[in-house]
C-alpha positions in Angstrom: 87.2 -12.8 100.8 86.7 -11.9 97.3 83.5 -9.6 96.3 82.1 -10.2 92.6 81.6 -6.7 90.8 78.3 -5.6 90.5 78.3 -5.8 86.6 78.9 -9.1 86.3 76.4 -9.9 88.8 73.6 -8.3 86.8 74.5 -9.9 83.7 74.4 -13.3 85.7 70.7 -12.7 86.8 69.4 -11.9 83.1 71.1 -14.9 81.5 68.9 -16.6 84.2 65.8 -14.3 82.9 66.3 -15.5 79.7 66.8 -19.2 80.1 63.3 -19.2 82.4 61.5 -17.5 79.7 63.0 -20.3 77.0 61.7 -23.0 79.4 58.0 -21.4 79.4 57.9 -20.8 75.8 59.2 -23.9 74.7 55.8 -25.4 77.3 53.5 -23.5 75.5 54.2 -25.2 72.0 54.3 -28.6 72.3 50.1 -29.3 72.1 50.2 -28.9 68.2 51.4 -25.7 67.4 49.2 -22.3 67.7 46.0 -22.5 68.6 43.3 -21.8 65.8 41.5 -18.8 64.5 38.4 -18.3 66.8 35.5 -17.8 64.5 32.9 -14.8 65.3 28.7 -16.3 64.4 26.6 -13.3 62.4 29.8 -11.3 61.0 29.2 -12.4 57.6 26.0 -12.2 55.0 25.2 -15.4 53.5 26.7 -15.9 50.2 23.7 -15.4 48.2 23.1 -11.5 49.8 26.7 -10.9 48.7 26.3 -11.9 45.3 22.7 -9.8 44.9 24.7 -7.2 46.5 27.4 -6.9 44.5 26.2 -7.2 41.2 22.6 -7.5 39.7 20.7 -9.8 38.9 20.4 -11.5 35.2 17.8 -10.2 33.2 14.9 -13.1 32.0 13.4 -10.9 29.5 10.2 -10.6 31.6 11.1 -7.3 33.1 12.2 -4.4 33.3 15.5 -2.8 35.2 13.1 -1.3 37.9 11.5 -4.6 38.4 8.3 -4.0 36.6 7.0 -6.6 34.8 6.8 -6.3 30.9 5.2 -8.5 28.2 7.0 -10.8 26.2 7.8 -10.1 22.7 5.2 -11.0 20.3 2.4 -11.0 22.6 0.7 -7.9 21.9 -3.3 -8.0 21.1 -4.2 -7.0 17.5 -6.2 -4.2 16.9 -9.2 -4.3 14.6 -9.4 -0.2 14.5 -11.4 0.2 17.4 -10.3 1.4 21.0 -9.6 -2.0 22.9 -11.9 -2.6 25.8 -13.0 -5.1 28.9 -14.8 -7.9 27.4 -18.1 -8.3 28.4 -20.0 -11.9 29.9 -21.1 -14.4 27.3 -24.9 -14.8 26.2 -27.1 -16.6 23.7 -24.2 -19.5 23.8 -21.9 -17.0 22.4 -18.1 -16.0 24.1 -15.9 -13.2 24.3 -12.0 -13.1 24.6 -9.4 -11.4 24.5 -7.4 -13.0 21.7 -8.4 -14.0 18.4 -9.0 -18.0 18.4 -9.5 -19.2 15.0 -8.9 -15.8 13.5 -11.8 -13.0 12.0 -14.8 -14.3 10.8 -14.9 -13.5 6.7 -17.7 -12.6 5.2 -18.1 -16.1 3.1 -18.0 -17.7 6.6 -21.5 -15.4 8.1 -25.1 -15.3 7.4 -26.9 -12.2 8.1 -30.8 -11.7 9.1 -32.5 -8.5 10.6 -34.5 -9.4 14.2 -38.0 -7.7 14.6 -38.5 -4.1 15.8 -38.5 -2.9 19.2 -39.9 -0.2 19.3 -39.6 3.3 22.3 -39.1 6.7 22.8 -39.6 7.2 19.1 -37.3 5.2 18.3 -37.2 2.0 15.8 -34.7 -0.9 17.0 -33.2 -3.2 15.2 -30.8 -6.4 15.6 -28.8 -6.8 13.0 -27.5 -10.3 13.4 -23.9 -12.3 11.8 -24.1 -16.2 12.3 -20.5 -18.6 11.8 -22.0 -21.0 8.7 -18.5 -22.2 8.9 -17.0 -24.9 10.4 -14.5 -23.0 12.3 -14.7 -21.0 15.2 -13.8 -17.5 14.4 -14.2 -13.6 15.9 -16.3 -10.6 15.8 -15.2 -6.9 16.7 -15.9 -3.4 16.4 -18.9 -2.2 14.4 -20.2 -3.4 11.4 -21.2 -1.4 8.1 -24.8 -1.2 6.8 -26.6 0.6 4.2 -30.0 0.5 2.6 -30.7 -0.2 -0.8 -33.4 0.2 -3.5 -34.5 -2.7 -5.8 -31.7 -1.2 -8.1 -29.1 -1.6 -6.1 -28.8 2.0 -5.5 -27.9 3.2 -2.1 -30.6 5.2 -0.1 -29.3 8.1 2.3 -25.9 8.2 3.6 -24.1 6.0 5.7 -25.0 5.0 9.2 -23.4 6.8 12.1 -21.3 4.6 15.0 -23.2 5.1 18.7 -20.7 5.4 21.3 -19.7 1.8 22.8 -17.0 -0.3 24.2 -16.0 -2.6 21.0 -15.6 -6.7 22.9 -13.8 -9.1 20.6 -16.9 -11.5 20.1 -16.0 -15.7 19.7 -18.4 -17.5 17.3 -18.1 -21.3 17.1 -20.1 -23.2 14.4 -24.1 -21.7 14.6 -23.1 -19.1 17.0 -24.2 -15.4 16.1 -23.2 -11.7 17.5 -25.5 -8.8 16.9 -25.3 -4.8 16.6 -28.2 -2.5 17.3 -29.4 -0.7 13.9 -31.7 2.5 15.7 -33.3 5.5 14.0 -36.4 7.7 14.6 -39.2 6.7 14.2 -39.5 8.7 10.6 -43.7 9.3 11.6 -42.1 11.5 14.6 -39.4 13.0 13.0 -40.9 13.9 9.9 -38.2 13.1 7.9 -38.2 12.3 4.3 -38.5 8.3 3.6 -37.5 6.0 1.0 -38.7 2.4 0.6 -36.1 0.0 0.9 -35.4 -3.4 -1.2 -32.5 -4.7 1.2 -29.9 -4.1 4.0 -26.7 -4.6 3.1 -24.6 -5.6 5.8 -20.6 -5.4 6.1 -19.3 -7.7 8.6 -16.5 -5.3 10.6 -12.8 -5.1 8.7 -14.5 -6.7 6.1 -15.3 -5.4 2.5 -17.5 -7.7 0.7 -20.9 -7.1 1.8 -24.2 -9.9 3.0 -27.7 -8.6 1.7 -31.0 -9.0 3.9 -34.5 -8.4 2.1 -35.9 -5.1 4.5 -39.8 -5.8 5.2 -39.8 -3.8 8.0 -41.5 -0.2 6.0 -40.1 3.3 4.9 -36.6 4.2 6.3 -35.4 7.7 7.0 -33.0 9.1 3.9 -32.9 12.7 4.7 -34.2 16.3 6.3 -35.1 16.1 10.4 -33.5 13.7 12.5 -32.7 11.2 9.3 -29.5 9.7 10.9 -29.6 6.0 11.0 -26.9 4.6 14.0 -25.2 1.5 14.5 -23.9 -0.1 17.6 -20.8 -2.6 18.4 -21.2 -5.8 17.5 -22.2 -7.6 21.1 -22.7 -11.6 21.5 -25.8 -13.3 20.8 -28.9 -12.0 18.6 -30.2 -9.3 20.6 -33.6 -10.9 20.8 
């Protein structure tokens, strides 16, 4: 009886392997090839977090790189000379705003009067008052000039002082008037040295040209003890 070596044996039983293994593989791809990529949910930011992510955001030239806002070019509020300040509420059927609509009022376009005395404390009070003749609507702001005058012409004591105040830009439409406070002692209490006055003039502010006003109201201070005349923003309506 003839015995197989044992080489040749083992070589038999792992051709066998081998031809088993082809059989199983060759199973395992005949449903349409490899099987697809599994996909994972929430392993990826949505496209439009990657993008802010990765670069930054285009600039609309209405801020600034740390997101702060900034105002556009060619916005900025004029200045009349005066500190800028909140404006205040509307009276007499005069507004205030920020802006300028229609532009400053010109002297040519005001009238001005002088409202009666009121009187306290030893004081004398005065409403000096700027009405739009025009038929535009303009602005008011800041303080307004002044001086008294003989019947020459001839200026009498020096200028007027400013009080402190918050300057509002005042609107005037056609009719409308703003006012500033004209105050000085009383000249009877003071004893300060008097002049009798023709006429105010009056100097609408950032304005040159001057509006005259007939004075009737008696002696005005011009010099010595507590002789300074003061003059207050101009405010809306006529101060009566």
């Amino acid at each position: 009886m003839a015995y197989s070596s044992q080489p040749l044996r083992r070589g038999a039983l792992f051709a066998g392997t081998v031809a088993v293994l082809g059989l199983l593989t060759a199973c395992g791809t005949d449903h349409g090839g490899a099987a697809p990529a599994r996909t994972d949910s929430g392993t990826a930011a949505p496209a439009t977090e990657a993008t802010n992510s990765s670069a930054p955001e285009a600039s609309s030239g209405t801020g600034t790189p740390d997101g702060t806002a900034s105002s556009p070019a060619g916005h900025a509020s004029a200045s009349s000379g005066v500190p800028a300040s909140s404006d205040s509420s509307a009276s007499s059927g005069a507004g205030t705003e920020a802006g300028g609509a229609g532009g400053r009022c010109h002297t040519s376009e005001l009238r001005a009067s002088v409202g009666g005395n009121n009187p306290g404390a030893g004081q004398e009070n005065f409403p000096v008052v700027l009405t739009n003749k025009s038929a535009r609507t303009c602005t008011l702001r800041g303080y307004p000039g002044a001086a008294f005058v003989n019947a020459s012409g001839t200026q009498l004591g020096p200028d007027p002082k400013r009080s402190s105040g918050s300057p509002v830009t005042v609107t005037l439409q056609p009719g409308q008037s703003a006012w500033a406070g004209l105050t000085f002692s009383n000249p009877e209490v003071s004893e300060a040295k008097t002049a009798k006055a023709a006429a105010l003039l009056v100097t609408p502010p950032d304005e040159r040209d001057s509006l005259k006003v007939t004075w009737t109201a008696g002696p005005v201070p011009v010099s010595g003890n507590s002789s300074s005349v003061f003059l207050t923003v101009v405010n809306p309506g006529t101060g009566a």
